[in-house]
C-alpha positions as CSV (number, residue, x, y, z in Angstrom):
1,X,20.5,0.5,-85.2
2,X,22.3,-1.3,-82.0
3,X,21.3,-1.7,-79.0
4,X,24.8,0.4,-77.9
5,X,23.2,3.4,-79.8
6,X,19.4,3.1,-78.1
7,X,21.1,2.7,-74.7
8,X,23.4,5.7,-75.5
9,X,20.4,7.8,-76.6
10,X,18.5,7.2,-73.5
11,X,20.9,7.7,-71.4
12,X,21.5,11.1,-72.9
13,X,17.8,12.4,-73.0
14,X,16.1,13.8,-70.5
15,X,13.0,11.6,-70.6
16,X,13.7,8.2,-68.6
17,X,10.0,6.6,-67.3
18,X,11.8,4.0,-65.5
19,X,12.6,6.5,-63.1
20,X,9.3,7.9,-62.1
21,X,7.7,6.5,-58.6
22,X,3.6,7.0,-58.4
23,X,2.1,7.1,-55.1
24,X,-1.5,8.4,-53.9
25,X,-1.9,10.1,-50.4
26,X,-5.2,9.0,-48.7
27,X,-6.8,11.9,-47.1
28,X,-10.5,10.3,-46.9
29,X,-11.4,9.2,-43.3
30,X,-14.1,6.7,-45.0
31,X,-11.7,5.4,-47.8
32,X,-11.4,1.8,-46.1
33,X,-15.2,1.6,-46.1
34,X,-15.4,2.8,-49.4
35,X,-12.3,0.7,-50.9
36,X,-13.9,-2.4,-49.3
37,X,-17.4,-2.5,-50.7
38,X,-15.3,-2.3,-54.5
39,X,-12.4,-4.5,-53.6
40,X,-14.6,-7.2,-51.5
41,X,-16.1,-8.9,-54.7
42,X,-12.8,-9.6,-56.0
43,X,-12.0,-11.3,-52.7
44,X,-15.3,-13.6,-53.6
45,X,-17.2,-11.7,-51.0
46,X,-20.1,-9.3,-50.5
47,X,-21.5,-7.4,-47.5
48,X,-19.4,-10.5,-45.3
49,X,-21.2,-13.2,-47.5
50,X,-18.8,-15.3,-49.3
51,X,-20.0,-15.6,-52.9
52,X,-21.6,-18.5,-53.9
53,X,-20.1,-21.3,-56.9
54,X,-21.4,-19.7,-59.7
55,X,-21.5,-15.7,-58.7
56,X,-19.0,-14.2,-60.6
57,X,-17.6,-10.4,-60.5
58,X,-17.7,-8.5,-63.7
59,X,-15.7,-5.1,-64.3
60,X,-16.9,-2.7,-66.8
61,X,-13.8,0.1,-65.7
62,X,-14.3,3.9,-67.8
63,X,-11.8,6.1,-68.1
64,X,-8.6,4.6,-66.5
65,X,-6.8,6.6,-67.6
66,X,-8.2,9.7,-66.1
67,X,-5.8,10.9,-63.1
68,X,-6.3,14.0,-60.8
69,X,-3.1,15.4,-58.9
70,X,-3.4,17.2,-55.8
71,X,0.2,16.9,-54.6
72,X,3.2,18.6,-57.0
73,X,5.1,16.3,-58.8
74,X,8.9,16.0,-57.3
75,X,11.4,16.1,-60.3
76,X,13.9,13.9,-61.0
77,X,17.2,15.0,-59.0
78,X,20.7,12.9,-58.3
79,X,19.6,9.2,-57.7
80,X,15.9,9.8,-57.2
81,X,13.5,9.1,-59.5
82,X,10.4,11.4,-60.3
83,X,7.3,11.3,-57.6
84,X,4.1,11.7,-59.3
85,X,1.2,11.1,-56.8
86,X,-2.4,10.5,-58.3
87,X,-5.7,10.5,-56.7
């Protein structure tokens, strides 16, 4: 099979995931404090302390691939790609 008759394929189905565009809409008012005390350790800090030589962060993630929408999903239309918006 050539690369000509893959290309030719995709360009002919309907399914293209290059053009699909996630976003999320925050609607929390405390996100920032919330996103903060889980992002801060990977900055190396915790409640303003800077972590010490041999603290270390460990992530033990479940589920990733779980994702809620609350916002329709756009389809694709004449040079726009899909929106998809997950919280």
């Amino acid at each position: 099979m050539s690369a000509s008759t893959v290309r030719r394929w995709l360009d002919q189905d309907v399914l293209k995931p290059w053009q699909h565009r996630f976003w999320i809409f925050i609607t929390d008012p405390g996100f920032r404090t919330k996103a903060e005390r889980i992002l801060d350790p990977y900055a190396r800090t915790f409640d303003g302390v800077v972590l010490g030589e041999h603290e270390y962060v460990i992530s033990a993630d479940e589920k990733t691939s779980i994702q809620a929408r609350c916002h329709p999903t756009l389809v694709l239309g004449k040079a726009r790609a899909v929106r998809a918006n997950h919280t």
